[in-house]
Each structure stands twice: as structure tokens, then as C-alpha cells.
N, C-alpha and C positions, 0 to 999 in steps of 0.2 A: 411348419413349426408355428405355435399356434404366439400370438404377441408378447403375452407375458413370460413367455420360456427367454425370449429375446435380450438381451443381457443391454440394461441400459448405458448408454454413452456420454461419459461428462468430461466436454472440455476445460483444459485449464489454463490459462494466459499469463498465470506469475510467473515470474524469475524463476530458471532453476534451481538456484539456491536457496529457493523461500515456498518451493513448490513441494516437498515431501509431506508436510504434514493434508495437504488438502488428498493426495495420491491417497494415502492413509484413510480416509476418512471418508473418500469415494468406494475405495475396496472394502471399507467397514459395511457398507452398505450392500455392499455384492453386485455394485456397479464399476463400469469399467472408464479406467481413467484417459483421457486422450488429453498429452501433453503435448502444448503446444505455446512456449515464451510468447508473448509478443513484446516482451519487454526484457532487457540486460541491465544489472547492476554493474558498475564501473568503479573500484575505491580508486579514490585518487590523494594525491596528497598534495594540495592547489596551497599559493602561498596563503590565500585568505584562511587554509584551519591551520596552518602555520601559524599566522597571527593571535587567532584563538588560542590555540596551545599555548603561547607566549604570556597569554594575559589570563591563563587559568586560576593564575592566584586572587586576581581583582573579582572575578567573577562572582556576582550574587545570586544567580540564575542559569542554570543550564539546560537545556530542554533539547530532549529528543522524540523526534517524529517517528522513528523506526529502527528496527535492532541496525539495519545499516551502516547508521548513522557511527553509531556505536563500534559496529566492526573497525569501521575505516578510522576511527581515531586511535586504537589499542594495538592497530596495524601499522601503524605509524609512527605512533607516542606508546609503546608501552608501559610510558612508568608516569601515563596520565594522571593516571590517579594518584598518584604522592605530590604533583607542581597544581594539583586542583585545591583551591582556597576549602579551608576545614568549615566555613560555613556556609559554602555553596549550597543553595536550593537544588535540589535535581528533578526535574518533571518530566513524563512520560509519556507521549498518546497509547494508549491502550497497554494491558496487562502482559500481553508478547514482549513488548520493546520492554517492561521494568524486570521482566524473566530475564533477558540477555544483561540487564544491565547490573543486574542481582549476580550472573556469572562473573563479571569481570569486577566484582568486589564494590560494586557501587549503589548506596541507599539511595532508594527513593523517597520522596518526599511529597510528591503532587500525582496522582494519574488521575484527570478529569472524568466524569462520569461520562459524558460522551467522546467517545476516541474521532474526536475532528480539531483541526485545529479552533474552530467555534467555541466547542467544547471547553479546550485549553483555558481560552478566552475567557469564557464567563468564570471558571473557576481565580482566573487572577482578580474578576472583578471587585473581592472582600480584602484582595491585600496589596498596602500601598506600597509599587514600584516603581514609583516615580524617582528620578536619578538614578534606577537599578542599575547594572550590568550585565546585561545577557546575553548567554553565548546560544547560538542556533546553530550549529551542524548540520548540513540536510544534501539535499540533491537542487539543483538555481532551477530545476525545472515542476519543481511545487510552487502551491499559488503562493501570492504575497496577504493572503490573510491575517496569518499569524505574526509576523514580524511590522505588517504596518499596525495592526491592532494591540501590541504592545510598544508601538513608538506613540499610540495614541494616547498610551495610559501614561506616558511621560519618562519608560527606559529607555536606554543607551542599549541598540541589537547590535550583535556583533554576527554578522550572517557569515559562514562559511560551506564553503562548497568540500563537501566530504565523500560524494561518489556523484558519478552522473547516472542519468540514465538515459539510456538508448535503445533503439531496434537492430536487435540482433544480426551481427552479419551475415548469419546463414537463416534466410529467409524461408526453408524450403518447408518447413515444418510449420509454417503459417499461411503457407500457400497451398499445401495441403489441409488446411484446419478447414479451410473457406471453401476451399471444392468441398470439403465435407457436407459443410450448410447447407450450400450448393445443390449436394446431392442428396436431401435429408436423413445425412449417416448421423449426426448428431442428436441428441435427444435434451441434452441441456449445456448450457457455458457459464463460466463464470466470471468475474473481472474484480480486480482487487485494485484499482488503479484507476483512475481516469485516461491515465497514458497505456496500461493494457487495452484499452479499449479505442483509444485516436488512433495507436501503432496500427492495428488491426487494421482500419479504412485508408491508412497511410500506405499501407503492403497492398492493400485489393485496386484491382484495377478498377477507372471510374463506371465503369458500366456494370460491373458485378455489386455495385452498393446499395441503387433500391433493391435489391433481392436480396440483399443480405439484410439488409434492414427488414425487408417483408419477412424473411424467416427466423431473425432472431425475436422479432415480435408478433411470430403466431407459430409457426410448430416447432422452435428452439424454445425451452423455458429459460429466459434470461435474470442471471441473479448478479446481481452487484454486492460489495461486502456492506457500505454504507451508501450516504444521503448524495455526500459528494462525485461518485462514482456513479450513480444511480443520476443523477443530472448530468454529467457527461455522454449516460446513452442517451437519456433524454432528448440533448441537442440535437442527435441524428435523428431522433424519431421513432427510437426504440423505447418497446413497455420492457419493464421490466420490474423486478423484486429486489429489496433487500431486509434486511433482518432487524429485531430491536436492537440487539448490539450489536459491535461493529465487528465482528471477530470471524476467522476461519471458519470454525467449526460452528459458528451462530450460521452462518449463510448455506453451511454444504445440510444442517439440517432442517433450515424451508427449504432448500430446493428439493430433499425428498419425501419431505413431507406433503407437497405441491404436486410431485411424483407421484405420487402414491395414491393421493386422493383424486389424481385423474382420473 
């Protein structure tokens, strides 16, 4: 069988629950998708988005990093959106999370041009929220960018833990991904996460990581969704790509465009 009849392979490291549309978008291509989490969403309902909840009315600011975020407070508080103050600001990183948020009946107000929390950041630079209230929703295991760079600008964060994230209990399927690499069955990965990509060298045994490092940085084409994630392979020593925007469907088409042009 001659190479190109060969049906290319692209692994995916999101959440299950956040991983259909790349599946999608891989078989758009007439590539085949290799699922493999290295990452679990966890909703949780911690006292701290309790306290959020309680103070929704105060609230000048609310901002969320990911539709997640979002799930796990409507999973909890359904009737958030009536105890949320009528002139809450609501902001968004990226156009995904203001889609989820546009379901559960909630305007947006802010989605920064760059989907990083940086991003977020300079956008608050032109409006003064000093003494603001803001509520932050998220997972405790995202950086502290965001929340100290608006304690910078002079508001009051209200950080709450609204799902965790973790490496999945059943590992088998990530230990399978890595014999793959292993065994140059893969043809490209993706990572959407900083923590898609730690979990990953967290699961591989320590002798299996310069090689995996050597092949996701020469016969893996490795794609990151953004800047931030794209510095996370970095640390290990992986090259890699990602896209002008920070989005799904921006990343799965460089990686076959990069494909292609091989």
C-alpha cells in the first residue's frame, strides 16, 4: 500500500466531553481520529462557588475561562441567572465559552481578541475596575495570571473552584497513545491544555520521555491550540505549532494544512 492511500492518525488529548467537535473535524478531513483524554473534568460544587453564588448580586464582573466553568455553576445554581446583579459585566475567553453561555440565557459583554487570560487583561486595560467585584469561576489548577492581574488593576477577585481537573483513572488509553508514538503509529497530536500535555509525561514512564520528546518533535507533527500550551511543550523540549486563533477548528486546520504540504 503505497503512503498516501494510508489513512492519517491524529491523536486527541481533550476531555471527553469537550472532545467531539475536534473527532468531527479530524473525520472532516478523512483522517482518523485516536482518542485518547489525558485530562478529566470534575464539576464540583466547593464552598468557595457557593460564596460566589451568594454574592452574585454584588457582582460587577464575571468572567469565564471555559464553557466548564459555566456548566458546573447552572449544575448547581440553576436559577443563577435571576440572584446575578442586572448590571454584571460578563466576559469570556474565546467565542466557545460565550456560545455556552448565550445557551444558558446569559449576555455577553467582553470576549477579548486574544483567548488567553493576557488577552482578557489588556482588554480590561481602557476600563477602570478599580474597587470592582469580580467573580472568577475556573478549575485552582489554571495559572494565577488572570486573577492576580486584575488584583493589579485595583478589583476585589472572588476566585472559585468550580470543577477540578485531573488524570483520568483509567489510564489505559494513555498508555496506549504513548506506545503509539512509541511505535510511529501516530502521524499528529494535539493538546489544548497545558495540563493535556504535563498529564501525558505524568502517565509515561521516566525512560520512555526523551523519546517521546524526540518523536513528538520530529515524526509527530505536534499542534498546540494556543501560545500558552504551545510553552508548556516547549518546557519539555518539544517543537511544536499553533494557530493565529486560539480555537479548535483554527489548530485541527494548520495541522492539515502542514499535513498536506508535507
Amino acid at each position: 500500500m503505497e503512503k498516501n492511500e494510508k489513512k492519517i492518525i491524529v491523536a486527541l488529548t481533550r476531555p471527553f466531553d469537550r472532545i467531539d467537535e475536534a473527532v468531527s473535524l479530524v473525520e472532516s478531513y478523512g483522517a482518523t481520529p485516536f482518542i485518547a483524554p489525558t485530562l478529566e473534568l470534575k464539576l464540583t460544587n466547593t464552598e468557595s462557588l457557593k460564596s460566589l453564588v451568594e454574592l452574585a448580586d454584588d457582582l460587577d464582573y464575571l468572567i469565564f475561562t471555559s464553557p466548564t466553568s459555566i456548566e458546573s455553576i447552572f449544575k448547581f445554581y440553576p436559577n443563577f441567572r435571576e440572584k446575578l446583579n442586572m448590571n454584571c459585566q460578563i466576559a469570556t475567553i474565546g467565542h466557545k465559552t460565550k456560545e455556552v453561555a448565550n445557551e444558558y440565557g446569559l449576555a455577553i459583554d467582553l470576549v477579548p481578541e486574544e483567548y488567553t487570560a493576557e488577552g482578557l487583561l489588556k482588554s480590561f486595560e481602557n476600563i477602570n475596575i478599580k474597587n470592582s467585584l469580580i467573580g472568577l469561576p475556573r478549575t485552582l489548577a489554571a495559572r494565577d495570571v488572570l486573577p492576580e492581574g486584575l488584583k493589579k488593576m485595583g478589583a476585589d477577585v472572588i476566585l472559585a473552584e468550580s470543577y477540578s481537573s485531573v488524570i483520568p483513572l483509567d489510564k489505559v488509553r494513555i498508555e496506549l497513545l504513548i506506545e503509539k508514538i512509541l511505535q510511529n503509529e501516530i502521524d499528529a497530536i494535539t493538546f489544548t491544555s497545558p495540563l493535556t500535555a504535563k498529564n501525558l509525561f505524568k502517565v509515561a514512564i521516566e525512560e520512555q520521555i526523551p523519546e517521546i520528546v524526540n518523536r513528538l518533535s520530529s515524526s509527530v507533527l505536534t499542534v498546540a491550540i494556543g501560545p500558552i500550551t504551545y510553552k508548556a511543550l516547549k518546557s519539555y523540549g518539544i517543537e511544536a505549532i499553533y494557530p493565529k486563533r486560539y480555537t479548535v477548528k483554527d489548530m485541527m486546520d494548520l495541522l492539515f494544512e502542514k499535513l498536506n504540504h508535507h
